[in-house]
N, C-alpha and C positions, 0 to 999 in steps of 0.2 A: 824358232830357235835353231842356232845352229852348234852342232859338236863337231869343233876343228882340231884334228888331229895336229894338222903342223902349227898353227897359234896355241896348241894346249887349251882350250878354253871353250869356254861356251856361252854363248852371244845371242843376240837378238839384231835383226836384220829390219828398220824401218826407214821408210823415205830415205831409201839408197844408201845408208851407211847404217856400219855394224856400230853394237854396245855390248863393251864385256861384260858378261853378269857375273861370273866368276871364271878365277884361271889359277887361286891358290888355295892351297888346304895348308893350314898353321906355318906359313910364312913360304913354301913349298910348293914349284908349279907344280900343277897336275902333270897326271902322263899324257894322255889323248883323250879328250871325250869322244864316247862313242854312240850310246845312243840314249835319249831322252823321251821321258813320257810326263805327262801333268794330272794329278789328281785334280779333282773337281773342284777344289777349295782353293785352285791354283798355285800349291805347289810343284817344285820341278824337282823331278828323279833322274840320274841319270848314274852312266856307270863310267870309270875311268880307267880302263885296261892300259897295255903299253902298244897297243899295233902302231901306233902311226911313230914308233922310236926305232928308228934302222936295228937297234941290234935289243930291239924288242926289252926283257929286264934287264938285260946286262950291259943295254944301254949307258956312257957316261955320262947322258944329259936327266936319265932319271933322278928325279930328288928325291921320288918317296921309296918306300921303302917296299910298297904293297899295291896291290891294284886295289881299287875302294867301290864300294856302289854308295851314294850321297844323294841328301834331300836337299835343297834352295828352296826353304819358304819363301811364301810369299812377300814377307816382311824381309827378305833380305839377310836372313841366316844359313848357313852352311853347315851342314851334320852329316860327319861319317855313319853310314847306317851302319856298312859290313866291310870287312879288311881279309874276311877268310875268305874272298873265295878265288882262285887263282888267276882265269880268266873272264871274268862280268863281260858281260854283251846285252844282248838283247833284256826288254823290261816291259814287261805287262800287269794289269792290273783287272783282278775278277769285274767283274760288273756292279757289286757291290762295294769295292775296293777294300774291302778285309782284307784281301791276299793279292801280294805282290809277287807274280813270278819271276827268277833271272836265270839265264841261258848265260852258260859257263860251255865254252870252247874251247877245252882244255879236251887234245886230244887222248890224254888219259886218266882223263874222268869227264867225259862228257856228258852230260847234266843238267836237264832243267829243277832249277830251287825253287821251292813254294814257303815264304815267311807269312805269319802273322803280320798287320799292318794296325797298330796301337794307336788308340785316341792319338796320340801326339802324333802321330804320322813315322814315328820311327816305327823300326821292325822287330821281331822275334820270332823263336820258335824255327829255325829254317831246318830245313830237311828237302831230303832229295823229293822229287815230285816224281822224277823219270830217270831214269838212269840209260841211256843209248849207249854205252863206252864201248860197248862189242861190234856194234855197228859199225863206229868208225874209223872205217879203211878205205883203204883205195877203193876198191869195188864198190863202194857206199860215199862219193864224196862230199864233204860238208861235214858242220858241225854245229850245234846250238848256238841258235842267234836271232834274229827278230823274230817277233810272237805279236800276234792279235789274237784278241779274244770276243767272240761272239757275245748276243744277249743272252741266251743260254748259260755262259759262263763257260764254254766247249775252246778250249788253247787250241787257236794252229801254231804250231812252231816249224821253223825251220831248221834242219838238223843232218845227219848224214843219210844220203838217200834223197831227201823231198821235204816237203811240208810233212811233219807226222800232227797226228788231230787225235786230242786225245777229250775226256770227260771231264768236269771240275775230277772226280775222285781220281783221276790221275787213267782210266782206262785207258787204252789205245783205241780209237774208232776205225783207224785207218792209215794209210799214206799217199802222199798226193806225189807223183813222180813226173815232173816235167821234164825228164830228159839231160837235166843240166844241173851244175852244183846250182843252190840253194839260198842264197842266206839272207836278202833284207827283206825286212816285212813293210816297210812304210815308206811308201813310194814307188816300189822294189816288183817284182816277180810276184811276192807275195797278195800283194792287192790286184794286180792286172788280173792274175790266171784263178786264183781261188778261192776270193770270199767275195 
């Protein structure tokens, strides 16, 4: 799967050519997809901030109204989960997939979210998981965004500062400081240096 910022959309790459699986919500491009995870039942999550829009929300090619986090069943349906949260990024899911985390890089409320994940596969219940917003500054650069999660159910996220590593119940265990901003988990920094 790919999330393309400049096509708005998000695709699938097979024998050489892309396939948009979706690139509109209620008649309305998206902003940028950014990153994308699959529950086991194969559906796709993903979240749609504005980074890849030059002047970000105030953007004129924005059409929506909100940045969204959205399911794509697997039958080819499209459901906003969440429209509050300012900046969506990164997306992981516990081991058990009851809980879905999202890393919000909103430099002022920086924040990994932890929702309930319902039969239906929609969300509820969200609440802050972590709150890092004093962290982030200069001297700390980064902000919440890709997240793996261990069989333990143990989040690494990446955040200001490093990878921080925290417990299902939200503890901190740690920080992993490579010397350098931070931020994708799949593919990225994240996988080479620390899990």
């Amino acid at each position: 799967m790919l999330c393309e910022h400049g096509d708005r959309r998000v695709s699938r790459f097979e024998s050489g050519r892309k396939t948009t699986l979706v690139d509109h919500y209620m008649g309305k491009r998206l902003n940028s997809p950014n990153d994308v995870i699959f529950k086991s039942n194969g559906d796709m999550y993903f979240t749609d901030p504005p980074y890849g829009l030059e002047k970000k929300n105030d953007d004129p090619k924005k059409e929506l109204d909100f940045n969204g986090v959205y399911r794509y069943s697997r039958d080819g349906i499209l459901t906003l989960l969440t429209r509050d949260l300012t900046y969506p990024n990164g997306l992981a899911f516990s081991p058990d997939e009851k809980t879905l985390y999202i890393a919000v890089s909103d430099p002022q409320k920086a924040v990994w979210m932890a929702y309930d994940v319902k039969p239906d596969g929609t969300i509820a219940n969200g609440r802050i998981f972590y709150d890092a917003t004093k962290w982030a500054t200069d001297e700390h650069p980064g902000l919440p965004d890709g997240m793996k999660v261990d069989k333990q159910g143990n989040l690494f996220a990446t955040g200001p500062g490093g990878v921080w590593v925290f417990t299902p119940e939200a503890k901190l265990l740690g920080k992993i400081n490579p010397g350098q901003k931070t931020a994708i988990a799949d593919g990225g920094m994240m996988d080479r240096r620390c899990i």
